[in-house]
DSSP file (Angstrom, degrees, kcal/mol; ACC not computed):
  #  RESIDUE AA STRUCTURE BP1 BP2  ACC     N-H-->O    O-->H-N    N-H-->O    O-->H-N    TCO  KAPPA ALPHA  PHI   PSI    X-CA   Y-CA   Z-CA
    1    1 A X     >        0   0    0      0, 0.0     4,-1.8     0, 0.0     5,-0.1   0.000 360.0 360.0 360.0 -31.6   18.5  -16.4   44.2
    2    2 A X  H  >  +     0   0    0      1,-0.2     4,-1.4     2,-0.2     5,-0.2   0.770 360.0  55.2 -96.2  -1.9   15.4  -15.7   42.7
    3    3 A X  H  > S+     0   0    0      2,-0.2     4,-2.4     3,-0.1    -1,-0.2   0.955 106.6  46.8 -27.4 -71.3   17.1  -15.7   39.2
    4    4 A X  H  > S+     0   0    0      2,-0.3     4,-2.9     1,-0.2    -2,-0.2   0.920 112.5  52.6 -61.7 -63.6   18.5  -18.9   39.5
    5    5 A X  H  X S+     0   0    0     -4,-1.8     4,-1.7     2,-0.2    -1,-0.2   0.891 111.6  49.2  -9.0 -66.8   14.7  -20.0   40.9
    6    6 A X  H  < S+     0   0    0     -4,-1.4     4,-1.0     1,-0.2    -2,-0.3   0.866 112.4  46.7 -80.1 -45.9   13.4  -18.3   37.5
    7    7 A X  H >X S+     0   0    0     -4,-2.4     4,-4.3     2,-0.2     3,-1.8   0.999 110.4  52.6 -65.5 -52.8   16.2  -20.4   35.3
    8    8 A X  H >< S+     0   0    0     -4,-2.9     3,-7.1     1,-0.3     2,-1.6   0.604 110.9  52.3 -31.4-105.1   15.4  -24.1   37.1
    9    9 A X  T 3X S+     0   0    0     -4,-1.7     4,-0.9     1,-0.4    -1,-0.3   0.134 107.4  42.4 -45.8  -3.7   12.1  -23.7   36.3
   10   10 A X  H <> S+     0   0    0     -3,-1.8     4,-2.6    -2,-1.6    -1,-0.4   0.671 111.9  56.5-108.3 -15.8   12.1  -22.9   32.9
   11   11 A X  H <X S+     0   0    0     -3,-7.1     4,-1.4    -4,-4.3     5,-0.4   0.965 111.1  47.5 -70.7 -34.0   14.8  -25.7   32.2
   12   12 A X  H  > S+     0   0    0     -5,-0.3     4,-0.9    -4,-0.2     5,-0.2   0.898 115.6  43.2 -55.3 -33.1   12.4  -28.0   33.7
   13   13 A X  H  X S+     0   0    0     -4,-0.9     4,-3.5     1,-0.2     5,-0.3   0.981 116.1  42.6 -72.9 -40.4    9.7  -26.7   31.8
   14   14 A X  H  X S+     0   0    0     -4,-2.6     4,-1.1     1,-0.3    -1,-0.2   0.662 118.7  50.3 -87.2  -6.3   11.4  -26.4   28.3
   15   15 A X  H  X S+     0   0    0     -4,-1.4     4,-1.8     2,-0.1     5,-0.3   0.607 113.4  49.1 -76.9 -30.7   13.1  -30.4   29.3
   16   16 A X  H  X S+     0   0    0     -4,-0.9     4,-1.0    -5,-0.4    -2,-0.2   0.953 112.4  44.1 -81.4 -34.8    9.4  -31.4   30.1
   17   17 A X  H >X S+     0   0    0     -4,-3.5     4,-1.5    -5,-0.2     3,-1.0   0.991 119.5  45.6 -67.2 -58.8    7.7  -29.9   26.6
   18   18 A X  H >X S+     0   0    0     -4,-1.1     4,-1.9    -5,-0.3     3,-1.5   0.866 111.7  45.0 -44.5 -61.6   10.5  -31.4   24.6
   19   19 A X  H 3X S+     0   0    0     -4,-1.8     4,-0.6     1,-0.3    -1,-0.3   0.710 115.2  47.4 -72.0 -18.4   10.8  -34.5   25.8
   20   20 A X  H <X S+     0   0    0     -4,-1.0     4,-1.7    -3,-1.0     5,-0.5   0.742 108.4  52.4 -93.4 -12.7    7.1  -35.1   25.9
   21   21 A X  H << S+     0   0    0     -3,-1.5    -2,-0.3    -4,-1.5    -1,-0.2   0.610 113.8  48.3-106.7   6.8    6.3  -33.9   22.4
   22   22 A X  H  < S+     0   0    0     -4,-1.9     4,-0.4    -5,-0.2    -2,-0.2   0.529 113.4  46.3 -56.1 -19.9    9.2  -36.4   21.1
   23   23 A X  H  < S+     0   0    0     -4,-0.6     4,-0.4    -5,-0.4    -2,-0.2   0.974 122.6  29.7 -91.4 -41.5    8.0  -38.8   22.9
   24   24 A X  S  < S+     0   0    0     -4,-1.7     4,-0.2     1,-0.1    -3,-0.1   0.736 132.0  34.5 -81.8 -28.6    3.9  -38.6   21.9
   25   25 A X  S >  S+     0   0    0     -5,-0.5     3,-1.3     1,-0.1    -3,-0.2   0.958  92.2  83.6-107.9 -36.0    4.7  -37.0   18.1
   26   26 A X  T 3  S+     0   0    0     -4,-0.4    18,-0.3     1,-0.2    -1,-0.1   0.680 101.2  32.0  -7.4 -67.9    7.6  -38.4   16.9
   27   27 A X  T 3  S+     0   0    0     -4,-0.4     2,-0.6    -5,-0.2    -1,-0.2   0.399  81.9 115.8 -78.0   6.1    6.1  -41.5   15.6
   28   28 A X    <   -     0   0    0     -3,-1.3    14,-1.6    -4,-0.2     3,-0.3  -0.532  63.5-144.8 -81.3 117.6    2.8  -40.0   14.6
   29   29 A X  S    S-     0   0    0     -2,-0.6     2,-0.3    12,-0.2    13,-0.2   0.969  72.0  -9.9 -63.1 -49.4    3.1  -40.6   10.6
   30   30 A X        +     0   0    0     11,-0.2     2,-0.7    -3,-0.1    -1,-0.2  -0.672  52.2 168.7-169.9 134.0    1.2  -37.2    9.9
   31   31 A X  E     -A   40   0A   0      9,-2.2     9,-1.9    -2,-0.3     2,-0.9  -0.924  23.8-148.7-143.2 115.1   -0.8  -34.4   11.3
   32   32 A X  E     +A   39   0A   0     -2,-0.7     3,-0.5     7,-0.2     7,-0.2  -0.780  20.9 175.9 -78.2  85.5   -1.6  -31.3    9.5
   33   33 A X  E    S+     0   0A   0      5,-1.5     2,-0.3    -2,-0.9     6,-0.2   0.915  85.1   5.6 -79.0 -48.9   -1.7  -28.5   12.7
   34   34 A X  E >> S-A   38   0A   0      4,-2.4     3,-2.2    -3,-0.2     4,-2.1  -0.525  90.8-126.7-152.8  90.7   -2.2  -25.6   10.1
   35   35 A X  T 34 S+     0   0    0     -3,-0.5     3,-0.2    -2,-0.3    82,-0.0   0.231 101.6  13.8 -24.3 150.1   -2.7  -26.6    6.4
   36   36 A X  T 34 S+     0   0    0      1,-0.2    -1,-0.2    81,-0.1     3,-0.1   0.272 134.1  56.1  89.8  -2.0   -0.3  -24.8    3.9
   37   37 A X  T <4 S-     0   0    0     -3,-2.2    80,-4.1    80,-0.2    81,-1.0   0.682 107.5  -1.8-134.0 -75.4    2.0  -23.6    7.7
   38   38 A X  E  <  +AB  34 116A   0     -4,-2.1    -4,-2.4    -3,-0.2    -5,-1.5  -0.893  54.4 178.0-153.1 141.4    2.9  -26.3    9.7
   39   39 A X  E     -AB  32 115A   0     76,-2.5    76,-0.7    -2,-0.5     2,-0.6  -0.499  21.9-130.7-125.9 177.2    2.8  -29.9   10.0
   40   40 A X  E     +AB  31 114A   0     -9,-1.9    -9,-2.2    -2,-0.2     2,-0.3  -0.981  41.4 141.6-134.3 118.2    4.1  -33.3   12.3
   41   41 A X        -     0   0    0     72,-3.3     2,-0.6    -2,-0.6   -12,-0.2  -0.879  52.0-110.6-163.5 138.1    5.6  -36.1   10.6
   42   42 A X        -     0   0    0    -14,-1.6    71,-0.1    -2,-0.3     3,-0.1  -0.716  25.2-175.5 -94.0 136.0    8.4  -38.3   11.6
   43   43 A X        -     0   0    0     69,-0.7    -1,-0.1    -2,-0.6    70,-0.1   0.353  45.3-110.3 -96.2  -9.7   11.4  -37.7    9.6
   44   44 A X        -     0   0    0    -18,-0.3    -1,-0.2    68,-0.2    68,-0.0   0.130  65.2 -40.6 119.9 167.6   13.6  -40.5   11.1
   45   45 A X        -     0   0    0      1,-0.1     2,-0.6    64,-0.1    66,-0.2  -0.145  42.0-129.8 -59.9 152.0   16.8  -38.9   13.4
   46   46 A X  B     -D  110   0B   0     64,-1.7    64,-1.5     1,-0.1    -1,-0.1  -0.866  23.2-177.1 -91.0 104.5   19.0  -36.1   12.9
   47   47 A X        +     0   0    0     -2,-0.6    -1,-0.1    62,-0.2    14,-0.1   0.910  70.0  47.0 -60.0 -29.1   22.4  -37.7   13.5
   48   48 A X  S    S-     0   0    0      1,-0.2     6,-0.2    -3,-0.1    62,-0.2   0.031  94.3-108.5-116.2-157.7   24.4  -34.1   12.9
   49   49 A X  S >  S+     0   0    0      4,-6.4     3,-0.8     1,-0.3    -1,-0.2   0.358  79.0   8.6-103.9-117.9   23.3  -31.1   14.4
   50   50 A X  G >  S-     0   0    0      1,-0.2     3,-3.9     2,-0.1    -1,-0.3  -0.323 138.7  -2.6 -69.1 160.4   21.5  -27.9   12.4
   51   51 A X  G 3  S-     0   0    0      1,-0.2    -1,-0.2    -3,-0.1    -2,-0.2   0.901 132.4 -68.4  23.0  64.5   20.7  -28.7    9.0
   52   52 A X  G <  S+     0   0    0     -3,-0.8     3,-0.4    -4,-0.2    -1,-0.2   0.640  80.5 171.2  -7.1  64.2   22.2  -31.8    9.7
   53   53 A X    <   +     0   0    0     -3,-3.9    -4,-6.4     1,-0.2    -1,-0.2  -0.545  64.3  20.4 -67.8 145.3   25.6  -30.8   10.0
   54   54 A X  S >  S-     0   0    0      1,-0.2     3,-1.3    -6,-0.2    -1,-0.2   0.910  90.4-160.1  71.7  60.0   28.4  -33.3   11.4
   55   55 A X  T 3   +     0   0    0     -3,-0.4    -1,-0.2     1,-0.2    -7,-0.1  -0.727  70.0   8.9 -64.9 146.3   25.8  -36.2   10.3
   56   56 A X  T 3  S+     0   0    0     52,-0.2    -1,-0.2    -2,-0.1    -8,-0.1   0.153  92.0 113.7 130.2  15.9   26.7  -39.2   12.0
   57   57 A X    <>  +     0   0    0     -3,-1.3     4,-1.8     1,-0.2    -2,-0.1  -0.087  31.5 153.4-108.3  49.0   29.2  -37.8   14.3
   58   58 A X  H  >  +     0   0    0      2,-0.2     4,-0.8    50,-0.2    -1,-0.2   0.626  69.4  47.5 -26.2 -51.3   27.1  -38.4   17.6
   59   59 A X  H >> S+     0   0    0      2,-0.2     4,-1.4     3,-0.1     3,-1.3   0.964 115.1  51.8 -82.7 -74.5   30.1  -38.7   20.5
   60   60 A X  H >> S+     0   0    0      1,-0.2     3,-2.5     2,-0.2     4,-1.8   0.772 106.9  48.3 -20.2 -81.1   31.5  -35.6   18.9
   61   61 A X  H 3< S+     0   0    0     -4,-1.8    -1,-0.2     1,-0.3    -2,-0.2   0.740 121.2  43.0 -25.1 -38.5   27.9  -33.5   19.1
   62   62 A X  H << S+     0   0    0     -3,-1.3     4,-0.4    -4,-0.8    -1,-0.3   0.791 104.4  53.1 -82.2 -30.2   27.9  -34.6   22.7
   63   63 A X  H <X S+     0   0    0     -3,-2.5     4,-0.7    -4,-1.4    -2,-0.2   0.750 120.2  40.1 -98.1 -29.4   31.0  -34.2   23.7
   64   64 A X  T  < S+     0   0    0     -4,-1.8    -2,-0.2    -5,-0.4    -1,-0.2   0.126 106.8  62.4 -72.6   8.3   30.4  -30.3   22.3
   65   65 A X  T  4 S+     0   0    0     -5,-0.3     4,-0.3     3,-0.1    -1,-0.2   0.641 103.5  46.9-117.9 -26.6   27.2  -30.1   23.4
   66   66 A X  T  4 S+     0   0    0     -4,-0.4     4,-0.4     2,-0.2    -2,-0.2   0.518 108.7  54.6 -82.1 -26.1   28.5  -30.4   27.0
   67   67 A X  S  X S+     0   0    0     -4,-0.7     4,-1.2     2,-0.2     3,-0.3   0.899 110.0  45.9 -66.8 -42.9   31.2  -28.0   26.7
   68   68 A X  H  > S+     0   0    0      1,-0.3     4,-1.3     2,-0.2    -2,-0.2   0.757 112.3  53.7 -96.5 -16.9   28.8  -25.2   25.5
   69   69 A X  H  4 S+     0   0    0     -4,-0.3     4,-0.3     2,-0.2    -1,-0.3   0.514 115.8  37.0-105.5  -9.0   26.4  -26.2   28.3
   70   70 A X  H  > S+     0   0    0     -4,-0.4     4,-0.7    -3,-0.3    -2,-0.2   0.433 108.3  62.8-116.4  12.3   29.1  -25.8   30.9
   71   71 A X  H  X S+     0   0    0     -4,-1.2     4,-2.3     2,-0.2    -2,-0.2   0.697 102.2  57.5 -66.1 -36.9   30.4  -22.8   28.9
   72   72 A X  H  X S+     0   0    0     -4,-1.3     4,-4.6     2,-0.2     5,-0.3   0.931 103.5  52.0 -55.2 -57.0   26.8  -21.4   29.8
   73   73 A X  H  > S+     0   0    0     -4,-0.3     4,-2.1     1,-0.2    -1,-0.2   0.794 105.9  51.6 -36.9 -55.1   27.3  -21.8   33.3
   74   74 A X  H  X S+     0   0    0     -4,-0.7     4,-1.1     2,-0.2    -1,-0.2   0.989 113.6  40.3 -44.3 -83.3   30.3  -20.1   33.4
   75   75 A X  H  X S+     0   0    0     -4,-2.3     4,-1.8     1,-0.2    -2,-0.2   0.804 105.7  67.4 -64.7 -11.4   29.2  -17.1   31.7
   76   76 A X  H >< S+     0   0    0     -4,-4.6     3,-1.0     2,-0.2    -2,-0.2   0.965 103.1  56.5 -47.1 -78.0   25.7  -17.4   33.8
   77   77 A X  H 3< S+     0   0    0     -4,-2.1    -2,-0.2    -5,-0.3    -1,-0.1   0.763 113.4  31.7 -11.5 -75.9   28.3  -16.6   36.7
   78   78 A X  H 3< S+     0   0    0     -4,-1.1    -1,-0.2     2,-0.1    -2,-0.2   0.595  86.1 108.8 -84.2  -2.3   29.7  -13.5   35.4
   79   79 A X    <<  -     0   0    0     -4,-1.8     3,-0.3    -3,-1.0     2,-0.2  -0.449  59.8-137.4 -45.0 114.9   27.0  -11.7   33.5
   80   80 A X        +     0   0    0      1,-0.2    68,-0.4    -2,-0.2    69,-0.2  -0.397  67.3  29.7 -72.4 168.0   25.8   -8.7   35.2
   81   81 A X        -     0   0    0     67,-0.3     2,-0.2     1,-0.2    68,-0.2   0.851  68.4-169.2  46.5  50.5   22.6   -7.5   35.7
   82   82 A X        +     0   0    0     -3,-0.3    70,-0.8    70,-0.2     2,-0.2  -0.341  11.8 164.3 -50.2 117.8   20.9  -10.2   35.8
   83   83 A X     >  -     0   0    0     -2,-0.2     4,-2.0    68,-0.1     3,-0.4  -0.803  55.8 -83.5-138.3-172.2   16.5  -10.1   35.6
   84   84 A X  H  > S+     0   0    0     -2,-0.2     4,-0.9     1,-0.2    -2,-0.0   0.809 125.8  54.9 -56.3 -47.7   13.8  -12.1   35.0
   85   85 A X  H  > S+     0   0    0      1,-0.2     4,-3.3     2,-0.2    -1,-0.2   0.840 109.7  58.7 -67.2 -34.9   13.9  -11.8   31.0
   86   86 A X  H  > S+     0   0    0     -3,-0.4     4,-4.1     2,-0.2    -2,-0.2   0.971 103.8  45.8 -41.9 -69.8   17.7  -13.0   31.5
   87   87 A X  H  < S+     0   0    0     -4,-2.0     4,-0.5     2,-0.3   -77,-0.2   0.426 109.7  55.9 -75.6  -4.2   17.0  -16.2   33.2
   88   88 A X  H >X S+     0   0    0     -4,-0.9     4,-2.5     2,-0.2     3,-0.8   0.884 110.4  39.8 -70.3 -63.0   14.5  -17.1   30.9
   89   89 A X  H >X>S+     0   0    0     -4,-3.3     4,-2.7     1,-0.3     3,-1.1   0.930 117.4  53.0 -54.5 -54.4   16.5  -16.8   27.8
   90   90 A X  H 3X5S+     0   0    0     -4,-4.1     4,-1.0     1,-0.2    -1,-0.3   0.852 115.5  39.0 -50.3 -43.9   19.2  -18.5   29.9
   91   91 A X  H <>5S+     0   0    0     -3,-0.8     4,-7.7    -4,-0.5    -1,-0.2   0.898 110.7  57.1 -49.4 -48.4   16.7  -21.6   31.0
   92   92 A X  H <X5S+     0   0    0     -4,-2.5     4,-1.1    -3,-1.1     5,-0.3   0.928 113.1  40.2 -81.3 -28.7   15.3  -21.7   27.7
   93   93 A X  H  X>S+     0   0    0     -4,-2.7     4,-2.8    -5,-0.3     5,-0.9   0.897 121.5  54.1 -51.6 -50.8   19.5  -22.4   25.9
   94   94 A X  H  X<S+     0   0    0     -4,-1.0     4,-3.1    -5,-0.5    -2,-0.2   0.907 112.2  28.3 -47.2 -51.9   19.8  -24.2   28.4
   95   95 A X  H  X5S+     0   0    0     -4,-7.7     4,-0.8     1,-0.2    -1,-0.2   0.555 113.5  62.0 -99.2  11.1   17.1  -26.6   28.5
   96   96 A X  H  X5S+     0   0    0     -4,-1.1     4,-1.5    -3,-0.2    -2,-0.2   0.780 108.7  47.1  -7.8 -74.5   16.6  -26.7   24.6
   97   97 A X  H >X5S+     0   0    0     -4,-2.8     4,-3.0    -5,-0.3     3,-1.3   0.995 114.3  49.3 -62.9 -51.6   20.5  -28.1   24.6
   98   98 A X  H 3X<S+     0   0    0     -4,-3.1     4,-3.5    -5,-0.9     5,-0.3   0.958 109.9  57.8 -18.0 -65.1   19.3  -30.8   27.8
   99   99 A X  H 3< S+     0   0    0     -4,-0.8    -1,-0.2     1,-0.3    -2,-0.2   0.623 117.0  21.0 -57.5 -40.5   16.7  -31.5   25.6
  100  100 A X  H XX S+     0   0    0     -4,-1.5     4,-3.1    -3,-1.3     3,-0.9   0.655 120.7  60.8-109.0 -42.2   18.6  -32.7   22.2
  101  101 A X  H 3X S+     0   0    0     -4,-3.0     4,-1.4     1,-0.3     5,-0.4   0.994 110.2  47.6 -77.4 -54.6   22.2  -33.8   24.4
  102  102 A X  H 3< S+     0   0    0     -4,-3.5    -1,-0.3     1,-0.3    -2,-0.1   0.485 115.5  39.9 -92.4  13.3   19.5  -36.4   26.4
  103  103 A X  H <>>S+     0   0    0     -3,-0.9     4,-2.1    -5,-0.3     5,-1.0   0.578 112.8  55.8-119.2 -51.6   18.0  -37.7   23.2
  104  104 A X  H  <5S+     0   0    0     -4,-3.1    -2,-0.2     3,-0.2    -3,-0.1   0.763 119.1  37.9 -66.3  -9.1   21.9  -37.8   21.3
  105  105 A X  T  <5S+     0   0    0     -4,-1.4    -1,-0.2    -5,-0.3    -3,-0.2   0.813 120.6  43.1-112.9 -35.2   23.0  -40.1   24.4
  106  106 A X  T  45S+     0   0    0     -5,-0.4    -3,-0.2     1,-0.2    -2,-0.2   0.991 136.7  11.3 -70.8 -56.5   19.7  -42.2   24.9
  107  107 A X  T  <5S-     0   0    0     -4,-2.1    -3,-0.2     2,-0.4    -1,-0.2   0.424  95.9-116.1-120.6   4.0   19.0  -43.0   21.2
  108  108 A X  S   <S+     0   0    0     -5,-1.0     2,-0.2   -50,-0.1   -50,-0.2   0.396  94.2  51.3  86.6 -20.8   22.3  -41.8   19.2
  109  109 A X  S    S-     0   0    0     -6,-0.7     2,-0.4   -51,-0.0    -2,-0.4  -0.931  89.4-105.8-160.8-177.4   20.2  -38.9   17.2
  110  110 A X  B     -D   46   0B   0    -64,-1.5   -64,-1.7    -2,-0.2   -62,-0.1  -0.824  33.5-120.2-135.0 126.2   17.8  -36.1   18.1
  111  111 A X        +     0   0    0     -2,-0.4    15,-0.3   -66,-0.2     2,-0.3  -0.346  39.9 177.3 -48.9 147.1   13.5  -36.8   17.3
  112  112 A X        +     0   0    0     13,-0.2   -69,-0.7   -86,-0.1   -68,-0.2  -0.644  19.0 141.6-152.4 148.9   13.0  -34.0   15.1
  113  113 A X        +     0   0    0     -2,-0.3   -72,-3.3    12,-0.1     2,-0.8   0.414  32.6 108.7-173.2 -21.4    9.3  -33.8   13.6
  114  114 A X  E     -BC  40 125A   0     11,-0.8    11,-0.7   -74,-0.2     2,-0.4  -0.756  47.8-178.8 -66.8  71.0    8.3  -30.5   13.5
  115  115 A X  E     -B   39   0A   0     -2,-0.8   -76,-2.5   -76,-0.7     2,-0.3  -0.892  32.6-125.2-126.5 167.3    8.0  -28.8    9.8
  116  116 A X  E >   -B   38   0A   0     -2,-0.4     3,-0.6     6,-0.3   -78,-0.2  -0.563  15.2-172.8 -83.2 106.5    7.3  -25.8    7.7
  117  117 A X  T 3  S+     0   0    0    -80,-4.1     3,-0.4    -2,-0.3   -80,-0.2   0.956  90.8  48.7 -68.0 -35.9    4.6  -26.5    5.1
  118  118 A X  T 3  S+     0   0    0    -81,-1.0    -1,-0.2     1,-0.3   -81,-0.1   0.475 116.8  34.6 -82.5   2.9    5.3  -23.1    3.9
  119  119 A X    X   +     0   0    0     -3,-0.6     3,-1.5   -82,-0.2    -3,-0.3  -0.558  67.5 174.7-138.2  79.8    9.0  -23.2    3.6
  120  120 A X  T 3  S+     0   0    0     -3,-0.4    -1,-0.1     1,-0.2    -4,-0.1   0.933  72.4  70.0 -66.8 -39.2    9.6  -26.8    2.6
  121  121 A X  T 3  S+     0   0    0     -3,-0.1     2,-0.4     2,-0.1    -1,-0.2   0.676  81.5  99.9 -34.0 -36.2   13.4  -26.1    2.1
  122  122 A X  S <  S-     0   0    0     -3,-1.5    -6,-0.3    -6,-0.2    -3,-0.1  -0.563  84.0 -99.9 -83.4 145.0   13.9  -25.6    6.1
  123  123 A X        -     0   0    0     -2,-0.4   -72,-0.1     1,-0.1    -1,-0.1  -0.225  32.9-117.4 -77.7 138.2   15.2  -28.2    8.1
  124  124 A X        +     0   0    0    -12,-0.1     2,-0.2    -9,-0.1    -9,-0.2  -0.357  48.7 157.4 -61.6 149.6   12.7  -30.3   10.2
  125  125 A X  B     -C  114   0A   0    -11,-0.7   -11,-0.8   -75,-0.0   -13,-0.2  -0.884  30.4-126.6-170.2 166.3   13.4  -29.8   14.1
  126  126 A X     >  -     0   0    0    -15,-0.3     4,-1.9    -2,-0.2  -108,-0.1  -0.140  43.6 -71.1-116.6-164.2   11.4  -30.2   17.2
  127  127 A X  H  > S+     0   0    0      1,-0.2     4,-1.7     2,-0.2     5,-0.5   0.931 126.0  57.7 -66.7 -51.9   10.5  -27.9   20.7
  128  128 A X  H >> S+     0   0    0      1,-0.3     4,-2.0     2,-0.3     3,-1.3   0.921 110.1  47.4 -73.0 -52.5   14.3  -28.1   22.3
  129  129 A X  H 3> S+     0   0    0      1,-0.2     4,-1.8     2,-0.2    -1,-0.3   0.955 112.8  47.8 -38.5 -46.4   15.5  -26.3   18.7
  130  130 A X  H 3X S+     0   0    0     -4,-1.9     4,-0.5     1,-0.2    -2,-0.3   0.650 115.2  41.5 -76.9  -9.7   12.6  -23.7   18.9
  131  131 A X  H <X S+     0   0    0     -4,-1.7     4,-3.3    -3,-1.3    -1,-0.2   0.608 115.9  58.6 -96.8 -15.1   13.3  -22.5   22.9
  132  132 A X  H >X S+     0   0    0     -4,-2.0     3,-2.5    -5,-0.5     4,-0.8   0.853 108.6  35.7 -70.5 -75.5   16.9  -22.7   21.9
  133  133 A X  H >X S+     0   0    0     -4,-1.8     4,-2.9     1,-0.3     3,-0.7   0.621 125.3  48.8 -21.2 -54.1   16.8  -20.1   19.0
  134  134 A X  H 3X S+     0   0    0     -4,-0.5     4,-2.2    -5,-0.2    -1,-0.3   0.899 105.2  50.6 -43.7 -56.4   14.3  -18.3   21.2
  135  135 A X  H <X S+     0   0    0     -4,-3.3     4,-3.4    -3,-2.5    -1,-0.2   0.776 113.2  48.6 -79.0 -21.9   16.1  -18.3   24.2
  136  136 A X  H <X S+     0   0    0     -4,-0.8     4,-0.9    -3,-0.7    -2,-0.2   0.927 112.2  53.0 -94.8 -25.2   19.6  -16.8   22.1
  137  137 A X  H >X S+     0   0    0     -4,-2.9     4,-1.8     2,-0.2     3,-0.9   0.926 107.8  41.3 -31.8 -54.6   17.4  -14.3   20.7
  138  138 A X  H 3X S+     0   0    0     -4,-2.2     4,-3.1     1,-0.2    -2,-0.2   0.945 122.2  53.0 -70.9 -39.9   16.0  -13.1   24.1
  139  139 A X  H 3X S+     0   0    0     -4,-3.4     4,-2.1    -5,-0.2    -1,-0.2   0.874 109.1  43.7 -29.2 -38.3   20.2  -13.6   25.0
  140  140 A X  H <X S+     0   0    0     -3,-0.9     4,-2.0    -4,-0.9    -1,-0.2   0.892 111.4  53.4 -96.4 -35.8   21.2  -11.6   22.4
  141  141 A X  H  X S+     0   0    0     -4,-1.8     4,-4.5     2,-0.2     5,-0.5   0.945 109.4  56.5  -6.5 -89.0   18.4   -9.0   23.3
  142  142 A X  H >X S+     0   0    0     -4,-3.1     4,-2.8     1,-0.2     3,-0.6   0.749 106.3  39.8 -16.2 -81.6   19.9   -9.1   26.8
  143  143 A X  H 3X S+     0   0    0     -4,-2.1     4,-1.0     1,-0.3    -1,-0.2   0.885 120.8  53.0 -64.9 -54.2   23.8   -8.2   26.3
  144  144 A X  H 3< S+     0   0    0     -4,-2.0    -1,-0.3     1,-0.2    -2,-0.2   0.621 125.5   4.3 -36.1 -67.6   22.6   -5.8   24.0
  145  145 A X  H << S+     0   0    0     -4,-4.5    -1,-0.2    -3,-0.6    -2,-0.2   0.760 135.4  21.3-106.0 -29.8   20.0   -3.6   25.4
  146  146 A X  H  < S+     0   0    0     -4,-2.8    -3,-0.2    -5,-0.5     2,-0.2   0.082  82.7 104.3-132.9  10.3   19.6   -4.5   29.0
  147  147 A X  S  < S+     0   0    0     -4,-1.0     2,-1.5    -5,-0.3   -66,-0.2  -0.351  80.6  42.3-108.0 178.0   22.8   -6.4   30.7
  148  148 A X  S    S+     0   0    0    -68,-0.4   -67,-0.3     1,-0.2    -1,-0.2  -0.181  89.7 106.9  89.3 -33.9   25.0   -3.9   33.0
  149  149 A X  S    S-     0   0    0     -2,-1.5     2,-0.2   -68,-0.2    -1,-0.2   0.325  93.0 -37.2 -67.0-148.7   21.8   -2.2   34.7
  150  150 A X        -     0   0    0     -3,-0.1     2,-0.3   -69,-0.1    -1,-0.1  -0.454  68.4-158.8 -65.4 127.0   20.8   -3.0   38.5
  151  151 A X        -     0   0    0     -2,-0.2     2,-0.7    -3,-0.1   -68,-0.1  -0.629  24.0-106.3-105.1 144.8   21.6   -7.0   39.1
  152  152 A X              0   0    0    -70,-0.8   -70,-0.2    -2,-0.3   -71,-0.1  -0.830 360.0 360.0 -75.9 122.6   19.9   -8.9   42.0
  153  153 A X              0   0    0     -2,-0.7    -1,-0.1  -152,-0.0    -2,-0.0   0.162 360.0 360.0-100.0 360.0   22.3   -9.6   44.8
């Protein structure tokens, strides 16, 4: 139970950062956070998904974006050995994908606003990209080093 506890709350948190720095930063024409490193500018919507793959194929993205988010669920089920470090990464996929799936059904494409002064070549994206990638890192972590041991029951 107190897994499950530890996952809510971090999809609420990582739904409540996204959605509020798309909503406040999105339009902000430009803010330089850390000359020559990273910057805020809106870049108008990502129809497609990373590096805007599948552009303009919106009902698709969605309709795959709900698969893989009750695909999670599923394997949330059977995973053993479930801890604290788990249900973060699992919160933070989770609410990362919330995060971009409630933006692809409300507006048709996903805020992204968030780029790399220092790598200009990488694709602009916002918070719900950065817990996702995080959160399948700490996943990947998980199965890896730490899944099988003592599980909460």
């Amino acid at each position: 139970m107190k897994n499950w506890i530890i996952s809510i709350f971090s999809i609420v948190c990582v739904l409540v950062v996204d959605l509020t720095t798309k909503h406040f930063l999105f339009d902000v024409q430009y803010i330089n956070l850390i000359p020559n490193f990273i910057s805020i500018a809106t870049n108008g919507g990502n129809t497609g998904a990373a590096w805007g793959m599948f552009s303009g194929n919106t009902i698709g993205l969605i309709v795959v974006s709900c698969i893989l988010i009750v695909a999670l669920f599923i394997f949330n089920h059977f995973i053993k050995g479930k801890n604290v470090f788990y249900s973060i990464s699992f919160g933070f996929i989770v609410g990362g994908a919330f995060g971009n799936l409630v933006d692809r059904i409300a507006l048709g494409y996903v805020r992204d606003f968030i780029f790399l002064d220092f790598f200009p070549s990488f694709p602009v994206f916002n918070m719900a990209d950065s817990f996702l990638c995080v959160g399948a890192v700490m996943m990947a972590i998980f199965i890896l080093f730490m899944s099988g041991k003592k599980s909460e029951k």
